[in-house]
C-alpha atoms as one frame of an Amber mdcrd trajectory, in Angstrom:
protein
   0.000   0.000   0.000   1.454   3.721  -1.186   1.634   5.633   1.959   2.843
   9.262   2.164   6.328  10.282   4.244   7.054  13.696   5.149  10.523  14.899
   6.159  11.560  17.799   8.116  14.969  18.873   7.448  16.881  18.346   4.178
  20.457  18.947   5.144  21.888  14.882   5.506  19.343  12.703   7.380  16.793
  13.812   6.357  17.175  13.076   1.809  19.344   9.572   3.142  15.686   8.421
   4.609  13.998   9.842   1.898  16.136   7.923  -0.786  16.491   4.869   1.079
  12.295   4.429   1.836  11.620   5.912  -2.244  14.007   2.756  -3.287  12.098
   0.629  -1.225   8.561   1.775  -1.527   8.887   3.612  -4.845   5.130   3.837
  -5.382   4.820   5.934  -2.235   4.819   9.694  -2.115   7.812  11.087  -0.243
   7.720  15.484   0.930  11.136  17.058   1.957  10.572  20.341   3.924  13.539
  22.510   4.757  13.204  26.468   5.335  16.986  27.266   3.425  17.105  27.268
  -0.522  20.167  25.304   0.264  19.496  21.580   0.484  21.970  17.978   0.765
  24.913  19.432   1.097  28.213  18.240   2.920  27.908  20.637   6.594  30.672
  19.160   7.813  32.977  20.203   4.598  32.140  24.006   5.136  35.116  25.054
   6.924  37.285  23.540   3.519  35.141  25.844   1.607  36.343  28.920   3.739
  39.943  27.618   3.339  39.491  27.280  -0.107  40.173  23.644  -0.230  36.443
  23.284  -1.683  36.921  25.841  -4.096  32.987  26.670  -4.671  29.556  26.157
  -2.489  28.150  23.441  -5.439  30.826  21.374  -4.708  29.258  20.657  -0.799
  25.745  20.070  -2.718  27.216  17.659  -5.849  26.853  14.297  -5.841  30.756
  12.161  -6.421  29.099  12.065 -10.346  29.000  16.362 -10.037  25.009  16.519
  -9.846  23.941  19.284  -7.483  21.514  17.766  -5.409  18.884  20.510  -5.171
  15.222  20.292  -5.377  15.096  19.648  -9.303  17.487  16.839  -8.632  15.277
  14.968  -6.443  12.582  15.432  -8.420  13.564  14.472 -11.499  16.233  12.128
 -10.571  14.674  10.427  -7.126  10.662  11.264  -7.398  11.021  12.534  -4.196
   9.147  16.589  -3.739  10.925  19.179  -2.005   9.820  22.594  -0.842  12.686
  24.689   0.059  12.396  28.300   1.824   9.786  26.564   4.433   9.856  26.301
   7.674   7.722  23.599  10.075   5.177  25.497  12.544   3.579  22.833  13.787
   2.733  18.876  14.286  -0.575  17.653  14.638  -0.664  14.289  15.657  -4.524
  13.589  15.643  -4.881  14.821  12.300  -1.501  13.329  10.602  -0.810  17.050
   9.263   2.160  19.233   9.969   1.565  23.013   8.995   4.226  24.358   7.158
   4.831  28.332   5.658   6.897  29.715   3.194   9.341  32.336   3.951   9.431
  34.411   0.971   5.541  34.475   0.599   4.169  33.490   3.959   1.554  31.019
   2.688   0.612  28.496   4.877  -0.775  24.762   4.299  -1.155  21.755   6.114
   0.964  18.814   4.351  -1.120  15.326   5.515   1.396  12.288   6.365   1.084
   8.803   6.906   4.861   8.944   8.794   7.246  11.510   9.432  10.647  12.067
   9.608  12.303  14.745  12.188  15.551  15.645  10.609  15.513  19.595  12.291
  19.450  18.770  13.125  21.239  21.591  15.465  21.942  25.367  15.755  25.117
  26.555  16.808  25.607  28.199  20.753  26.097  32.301  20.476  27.606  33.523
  23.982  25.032  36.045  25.477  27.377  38.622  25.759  26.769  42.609  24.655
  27.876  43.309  20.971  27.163  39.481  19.833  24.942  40.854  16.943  26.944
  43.351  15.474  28.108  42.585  11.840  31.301  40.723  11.520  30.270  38.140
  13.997  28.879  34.726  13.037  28.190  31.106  14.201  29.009  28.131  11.331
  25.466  27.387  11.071  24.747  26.579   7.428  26.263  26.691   3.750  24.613
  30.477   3.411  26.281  31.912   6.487  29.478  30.143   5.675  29.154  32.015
   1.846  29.225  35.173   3.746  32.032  34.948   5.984  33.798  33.601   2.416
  32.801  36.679   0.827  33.545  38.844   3.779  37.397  37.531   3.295  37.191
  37.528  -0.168  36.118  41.804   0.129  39.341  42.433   2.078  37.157  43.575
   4.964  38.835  41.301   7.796  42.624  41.606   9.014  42.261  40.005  12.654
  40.077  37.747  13.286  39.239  35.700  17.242  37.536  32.287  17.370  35.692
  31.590  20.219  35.906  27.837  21.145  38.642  25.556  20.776  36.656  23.137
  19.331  36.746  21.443  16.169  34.891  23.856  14.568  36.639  26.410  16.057
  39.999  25.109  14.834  39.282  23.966  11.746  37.825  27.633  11.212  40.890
  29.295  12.442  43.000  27.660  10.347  41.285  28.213   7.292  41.552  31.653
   8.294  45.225  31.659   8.673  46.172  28.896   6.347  44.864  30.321   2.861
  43.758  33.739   3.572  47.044  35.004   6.039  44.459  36.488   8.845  45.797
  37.129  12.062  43.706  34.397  14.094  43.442  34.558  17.570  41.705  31.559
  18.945  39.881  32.178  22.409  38.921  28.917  24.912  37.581  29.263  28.338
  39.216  26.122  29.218  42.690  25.250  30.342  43.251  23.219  26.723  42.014
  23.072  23.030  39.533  20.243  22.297  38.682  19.657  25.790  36.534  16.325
  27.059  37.914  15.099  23.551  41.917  14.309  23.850  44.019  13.883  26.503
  46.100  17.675  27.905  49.285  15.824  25.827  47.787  15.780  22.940  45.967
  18.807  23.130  49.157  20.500  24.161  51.303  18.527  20.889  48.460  19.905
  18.852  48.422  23.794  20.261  52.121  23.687  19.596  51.547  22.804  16.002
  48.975  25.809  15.733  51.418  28.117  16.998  53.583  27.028  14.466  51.488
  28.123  11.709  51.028  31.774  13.353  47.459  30.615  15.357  47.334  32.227
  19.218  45.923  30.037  21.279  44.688  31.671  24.853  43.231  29.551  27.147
  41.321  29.625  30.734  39.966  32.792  29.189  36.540  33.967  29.226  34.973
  36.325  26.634  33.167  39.012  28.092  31.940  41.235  25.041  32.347  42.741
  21.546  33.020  46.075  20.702  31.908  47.874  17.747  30.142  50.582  16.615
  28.534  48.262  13.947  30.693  46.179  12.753  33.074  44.019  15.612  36.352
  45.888  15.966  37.376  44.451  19.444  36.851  41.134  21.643  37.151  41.906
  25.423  37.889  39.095  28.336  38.562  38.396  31.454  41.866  39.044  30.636
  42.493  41.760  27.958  41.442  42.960  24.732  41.790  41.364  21.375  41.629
  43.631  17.813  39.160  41.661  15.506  37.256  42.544  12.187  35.386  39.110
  12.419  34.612  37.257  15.140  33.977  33.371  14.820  31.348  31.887  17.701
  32.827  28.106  17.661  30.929  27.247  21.093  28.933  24.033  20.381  25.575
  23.074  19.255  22.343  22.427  20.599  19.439  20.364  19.036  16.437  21.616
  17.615  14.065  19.912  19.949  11.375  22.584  20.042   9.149  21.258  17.356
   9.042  17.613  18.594   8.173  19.002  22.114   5.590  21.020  21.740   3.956
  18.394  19.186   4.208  16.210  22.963   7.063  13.557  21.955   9.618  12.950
  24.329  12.163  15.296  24.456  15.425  15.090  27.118  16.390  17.589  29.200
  18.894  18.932  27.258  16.416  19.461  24.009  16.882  16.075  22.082  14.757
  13.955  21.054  14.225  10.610  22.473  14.150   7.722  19.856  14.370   4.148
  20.319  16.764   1.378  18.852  14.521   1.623  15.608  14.859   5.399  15.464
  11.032   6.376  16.595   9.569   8.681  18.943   7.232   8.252  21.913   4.706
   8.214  18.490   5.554   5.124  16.457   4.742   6.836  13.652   7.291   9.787
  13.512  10.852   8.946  13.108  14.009  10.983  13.899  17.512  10.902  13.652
  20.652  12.921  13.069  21.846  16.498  15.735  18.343  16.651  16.827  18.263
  12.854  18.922  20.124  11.052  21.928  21.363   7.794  20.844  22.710   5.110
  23.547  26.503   5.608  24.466  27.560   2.143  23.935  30.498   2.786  26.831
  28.560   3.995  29.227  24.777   2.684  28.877  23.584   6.281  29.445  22.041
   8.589  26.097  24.836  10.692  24.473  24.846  13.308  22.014  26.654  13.337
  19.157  26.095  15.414  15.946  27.996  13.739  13.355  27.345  13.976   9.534
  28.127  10.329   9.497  26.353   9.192  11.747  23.212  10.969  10.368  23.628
   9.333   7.455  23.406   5.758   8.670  20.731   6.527  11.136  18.694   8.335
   7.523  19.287   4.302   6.304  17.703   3.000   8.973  15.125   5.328   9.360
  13.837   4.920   5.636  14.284   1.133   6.206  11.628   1.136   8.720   9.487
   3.449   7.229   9.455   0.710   4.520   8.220  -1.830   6.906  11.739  -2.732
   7.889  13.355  -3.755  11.349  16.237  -2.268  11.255  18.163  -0.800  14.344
  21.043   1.961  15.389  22.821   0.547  18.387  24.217   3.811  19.244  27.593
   5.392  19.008  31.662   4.873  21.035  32.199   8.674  19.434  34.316   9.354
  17.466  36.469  11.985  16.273  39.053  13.109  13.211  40.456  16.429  12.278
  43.151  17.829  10.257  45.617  20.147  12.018  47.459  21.660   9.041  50.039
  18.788   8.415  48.571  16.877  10.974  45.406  14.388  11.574  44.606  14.045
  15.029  41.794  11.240  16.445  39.695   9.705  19.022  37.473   7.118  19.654
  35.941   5.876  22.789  36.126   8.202  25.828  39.502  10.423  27.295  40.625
   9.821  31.072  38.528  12.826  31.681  35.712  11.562  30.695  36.400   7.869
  31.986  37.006   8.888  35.570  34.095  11.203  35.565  32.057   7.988  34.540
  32.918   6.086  37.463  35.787   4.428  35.817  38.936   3.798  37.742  40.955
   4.611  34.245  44.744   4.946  33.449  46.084   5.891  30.232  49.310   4.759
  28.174  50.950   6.741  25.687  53.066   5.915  22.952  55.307   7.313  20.384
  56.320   5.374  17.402  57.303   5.371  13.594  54.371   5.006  11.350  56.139
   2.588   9.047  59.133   0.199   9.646  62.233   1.774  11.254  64.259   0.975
   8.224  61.870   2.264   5.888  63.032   5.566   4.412  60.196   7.947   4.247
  58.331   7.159   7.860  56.647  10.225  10.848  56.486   9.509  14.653  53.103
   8.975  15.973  51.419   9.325  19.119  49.068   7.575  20.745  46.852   6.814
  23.949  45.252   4.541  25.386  42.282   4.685  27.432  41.986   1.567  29.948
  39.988   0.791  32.906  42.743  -0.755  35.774  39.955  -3.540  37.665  38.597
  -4.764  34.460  41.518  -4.153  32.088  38.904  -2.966  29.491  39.635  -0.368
  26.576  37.601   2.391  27.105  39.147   4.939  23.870  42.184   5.627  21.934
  43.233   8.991  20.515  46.262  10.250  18.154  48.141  12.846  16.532  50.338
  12.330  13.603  50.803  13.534  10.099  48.734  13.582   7.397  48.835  10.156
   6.298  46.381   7.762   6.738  48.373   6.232   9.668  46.999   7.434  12.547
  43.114   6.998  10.662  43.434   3.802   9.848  45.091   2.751  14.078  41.898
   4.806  15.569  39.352   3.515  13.378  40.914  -0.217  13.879  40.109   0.204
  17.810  36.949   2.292  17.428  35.345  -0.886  15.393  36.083  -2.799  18.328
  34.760  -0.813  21.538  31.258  -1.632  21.322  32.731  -5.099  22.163  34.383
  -4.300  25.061  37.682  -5.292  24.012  40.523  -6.047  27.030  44.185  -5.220
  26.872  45.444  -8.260  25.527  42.605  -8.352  23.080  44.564  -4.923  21.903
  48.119  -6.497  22.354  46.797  -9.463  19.949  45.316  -7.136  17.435  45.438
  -8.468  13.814  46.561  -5.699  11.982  48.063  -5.275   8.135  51.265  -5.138
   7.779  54.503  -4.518   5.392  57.577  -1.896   5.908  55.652   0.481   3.495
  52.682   0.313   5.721  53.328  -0.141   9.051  55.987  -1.880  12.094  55.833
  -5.356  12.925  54.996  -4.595  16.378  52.386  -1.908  15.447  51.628   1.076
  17.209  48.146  -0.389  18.593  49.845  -3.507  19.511  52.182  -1.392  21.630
  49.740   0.606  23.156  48.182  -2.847  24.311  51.553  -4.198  25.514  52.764
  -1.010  27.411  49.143  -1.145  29.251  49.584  -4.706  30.529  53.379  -3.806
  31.484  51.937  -0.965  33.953  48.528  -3.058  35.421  51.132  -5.573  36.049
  53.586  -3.401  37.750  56.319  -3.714  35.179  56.023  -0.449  33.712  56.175
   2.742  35.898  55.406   6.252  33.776  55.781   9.487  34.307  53.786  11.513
  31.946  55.634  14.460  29.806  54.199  16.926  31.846  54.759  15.914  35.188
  58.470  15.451  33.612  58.115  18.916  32.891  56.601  19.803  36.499  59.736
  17.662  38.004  62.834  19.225  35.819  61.117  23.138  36.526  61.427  22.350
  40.027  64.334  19.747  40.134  65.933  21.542  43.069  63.050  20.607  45.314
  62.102  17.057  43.392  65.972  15.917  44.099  65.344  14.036  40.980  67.745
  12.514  38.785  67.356  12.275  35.174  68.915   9.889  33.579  69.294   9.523
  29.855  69.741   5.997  28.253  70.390   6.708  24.648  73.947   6.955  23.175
  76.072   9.902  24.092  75.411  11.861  21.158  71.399  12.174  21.872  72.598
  12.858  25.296  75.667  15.255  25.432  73.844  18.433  24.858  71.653  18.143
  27.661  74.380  16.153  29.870  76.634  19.070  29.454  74.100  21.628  29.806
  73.301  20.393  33.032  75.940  18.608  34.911  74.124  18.278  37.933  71.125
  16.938  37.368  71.258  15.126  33.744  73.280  11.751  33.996  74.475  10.133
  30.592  74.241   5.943  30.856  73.554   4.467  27.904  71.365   1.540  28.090
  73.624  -1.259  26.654  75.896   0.368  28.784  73.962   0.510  32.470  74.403
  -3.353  33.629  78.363  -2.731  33.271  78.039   0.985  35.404  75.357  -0.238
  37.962  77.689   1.853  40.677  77.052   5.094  38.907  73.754   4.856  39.363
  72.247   7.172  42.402  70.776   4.788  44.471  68.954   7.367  47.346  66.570
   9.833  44.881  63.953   9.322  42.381  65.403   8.319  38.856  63.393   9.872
  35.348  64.349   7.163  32.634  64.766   9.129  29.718  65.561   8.074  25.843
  63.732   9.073  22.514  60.353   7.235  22.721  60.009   5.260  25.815  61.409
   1.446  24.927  65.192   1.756  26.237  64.252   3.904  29.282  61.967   1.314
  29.909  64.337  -1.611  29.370  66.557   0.816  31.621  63.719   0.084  34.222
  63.918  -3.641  34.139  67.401  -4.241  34.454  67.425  -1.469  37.440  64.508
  -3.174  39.080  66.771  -6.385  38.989  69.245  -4.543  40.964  67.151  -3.804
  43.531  66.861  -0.404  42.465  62.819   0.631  42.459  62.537   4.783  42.433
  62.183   4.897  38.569  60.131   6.314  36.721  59.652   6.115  32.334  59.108
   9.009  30.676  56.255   7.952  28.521  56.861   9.055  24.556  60.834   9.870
  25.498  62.181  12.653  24.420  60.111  12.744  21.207  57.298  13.647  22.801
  58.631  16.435  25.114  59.560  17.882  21.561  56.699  18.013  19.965  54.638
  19.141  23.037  56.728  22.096  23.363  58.839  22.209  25.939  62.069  23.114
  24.987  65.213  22.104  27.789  67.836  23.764  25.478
């Protein structure tokens, strides 16, 4: 039997449903509604259209055969009716009708459904701070506000620019900023590191480093108290100065467009999403919804998360038009997961950070490790660096994250963990990991593998860390620590630092330490240092044999100090 689907929203979930139930059901009579002239396009690619890496809007709209998918597409190409430049009023679920008006014209009409699809996604956060609405400031809302901040750079009429939120957003907009159109870019976070509840402080801190490279200030534990302007923004004031801006970026978060659903009487959480079960309905069985505007399960924790994702949207839209088809099919929910580029560099999660494990209950360490991305003997190979997330009673993996370049190295590590949370995968389950591998490619004791194998050494005692920046806590106040550090590479990684400081950097080589035990202080703490963390902790071993316990391995060596920007030279 031909039925009739509406669908609110038109942006990703909302034409995947629409497409999937037409296949299925192609008789049937399928409505898109969306209140922008600007339909199906690629939301997450618009900060690659500011850079310039998308070099026009159609592009974010165009289908991988370069048609544009607007409303004459899906008519003529998928049956499926769209009205564009209308918004949703209302939901009447007695009737079956939603009343709908059009924004240029103001008409009004009440579309009849048989089911309906909520696909009203998210709006971005705006501070509520004096001067937000002068001209010059926006939010990365949609394509037609991101053409305008394009054409705003494109005039000439921005020299500084501040980003508000350290986000991804908010750094993928500041570097398009900086990268191809050479604005000064000030990038403003209230708290104490970029990405935060995402990646781990090291991380965070390897990737600020990298921004500052490429001319992006980074303030943090700042708060933004207004704009200044007479009308357009000329200034950003905080809590801690003033910043010179011609546009100002509002990179704070989203929130999901909940209203409709609620005051239609479906459940709605207390944060504004809609509640939707494993076969993506509402508390009415016949409305769906799916995409920025639901809670899905957190398949960590048990408890609903939130998680706007473009990709996730889209698998949800195949479910959704499955069932509208009569179908059973069902979105578990989501680990979360995360990828952005950093200029040269990719940086991932998946899973949950220590953060966010401890604040779940979750008596959590994490591991880190930095290794080559291809065999040692390779030529052409980058350090990566990774974490791991694990949970010390039950020895479970609770998320990964890394930072490398951009390769598909660390991608393809996160993504081969992230497939594997849901399952509740163990240490050794990580340690055993089958993963590809040739010297092009990849070590033969991969990076994951590693990460699995360095956890197990520390739950069993084997392994004791010290992360980079309590290292960097202990050598700022090595007068009061009484620490020792000692560096097992060769002498020529550790003669500039041994000579530097006499006193408190001692050069043993590990090959060399079971043959000079006796120079080895015996009465303080000892800081195990070499380039990435395998001799110091071999170093640890052989001095545990000797009775000698106060040690501590600098996770990541000496690489990782580098990169996260701490400079002993």
């Amino acid at each position: 039997m031909s039925q009739h689907v509406v669908v609110v929203g038109a942006v990703a979930l909302g034409p995947k449903a629409a497409c999937r139930f037409k296949r299925l059901e192609p008789d049937s009579k399928v409505t898109m509604v969306d209140q922008s002239d600007l339909i199906s396009y690629g939301g997450c690619g618009i900060p690659y259209f500011v850079s310039g890496d998308v070099s026009d809007a159609s592009q974010l709209q165009s289908t991988s055969f370069h048609m544009v998918r607007d409303a004459k597409f899906f008519q003529s190409v998928k049956d499926i009716d769209v009205l564009t430049n209308t918004g949703v009023l209302s939901i009447d679920r007695n009737s079956k009708t939603v009343k709908v008006r059009n924004v240029l014209d103001q008409r009004e009409e009440d579309l009849p459904y048989d089911q309906l699809v909520l696909a009203t996604g998210s709006r971005p956060k705006r501070l509520p701070v004096p001067g937000a609405d002068l001209k010059g400031v926006f939010t990365v809302s949609n394509l037609n506000e991101a053409m305008a901040i394009k054409q705003g750079l494109a005039d000439g009429e921005v020299e500084k620019a501040v980003v508000i939120g350290a986000g991804a957003i908010g750094l993928e907009m500041a570097e398009a900023l900086a990268d191809l159109w050479g604005i000064e870019t000030t990038v403003i976070e209230v708290a104490d590191q970029i990405l935060p509840g995402i990646v781990s402080p090291n991380i965070a801190r390897m990737a600020q480093c990298h921004l500052d490279e490429n001319d992006i200030a980074v303030r943090l534990d700042e708060m933004v108290q207004r704009l200044e302007g007479t009308d357009r923004v000329e200034k950003v004031t905080t809590d801690k100065g003033t910043i010179d801006a011609d546009m100002v970026i509002m990179a704070v978060g989203v929130a999901p467009n909940g209203e409709l659903a609620k005051a239609a009487g479906l459940e709605v959480s207390a944060s504004g999403a809609i509640v939707v079960n494993e076969r993506m309905q509402t508390s009415d069985p016949h409305i769906f919804a799916g995409g920025d505007c639901v809670e899905i399960p957190h398949l960590l924790t048990g408890k609903p998360g939130y998680f706007p994702s473009g990709s996730l949207a889209n698998r949800q839209g195949r479910v959704i038009g499955t069932n509208l088809a009569g179908g059973n099919a069902k979105f578990e929910g989501a680990v979360g997961t995360f990828i952005m580029k950093v200029f040269e560099m990719s940086l991932a999660s998946a899973g949950m950070s220590l953060k966010t494990a401890k604040a779940e209950g979750s008596d959590a360490l994490s591991v880190f490790v930095s290794q080559f991305d291809r065999a040692h003997f390779y030529p052409e190979k980058n350090l990566m660096y990774m974490e791991l997330i694990v949970d010390r009673k039950t020895e479970k993996v609770l998320g990964v994250q890394g930072l490398g370049s951009m390769t598909d190295a660390v991608f393809a590590r996160v993504n081969a963990v992230a497939a594997i949370l849901k399952y509740s995968p163990t240490t050794a389950d990580i340690s055993n990991l089958e993963l590809l591998y040739a010297p092009p490619f990849s070590a033969a004791m991969d990076i994951v593998n590693a990460l699995g194998n360095t956890a197990e050494n520390v739950l069993r005692g084997k392994n004791k860390l010290i992360d980079v920046d309590q290292f960097a806590k202990w050598w700022q106040d090595r007068d009061g620590s009484d620490a020792v550090f000692l560096d097992c590479r060769g002498w020529g990684n550790a003669k500039p630092f041994a000579e530097k400081y006499p006193d408190d950097w001692k050069s043993i080589p590990q090959d060399e330490l079971s043959v000079r035990m006796d120079e080895v202080p015996r009465d303080k703490p000892l800081v195990l240092i070499c380039n990435t963390g395998v001799r110091s902790y071999e170093a640890q071993l052989n001095l545990r044999q000797k009775g000698i316990t106060n040690t501590y391995n600098l996770q990541g060596g000496m690489a990782t100090v580098k990169k996260w920007g701490f400079d002993l030279l």
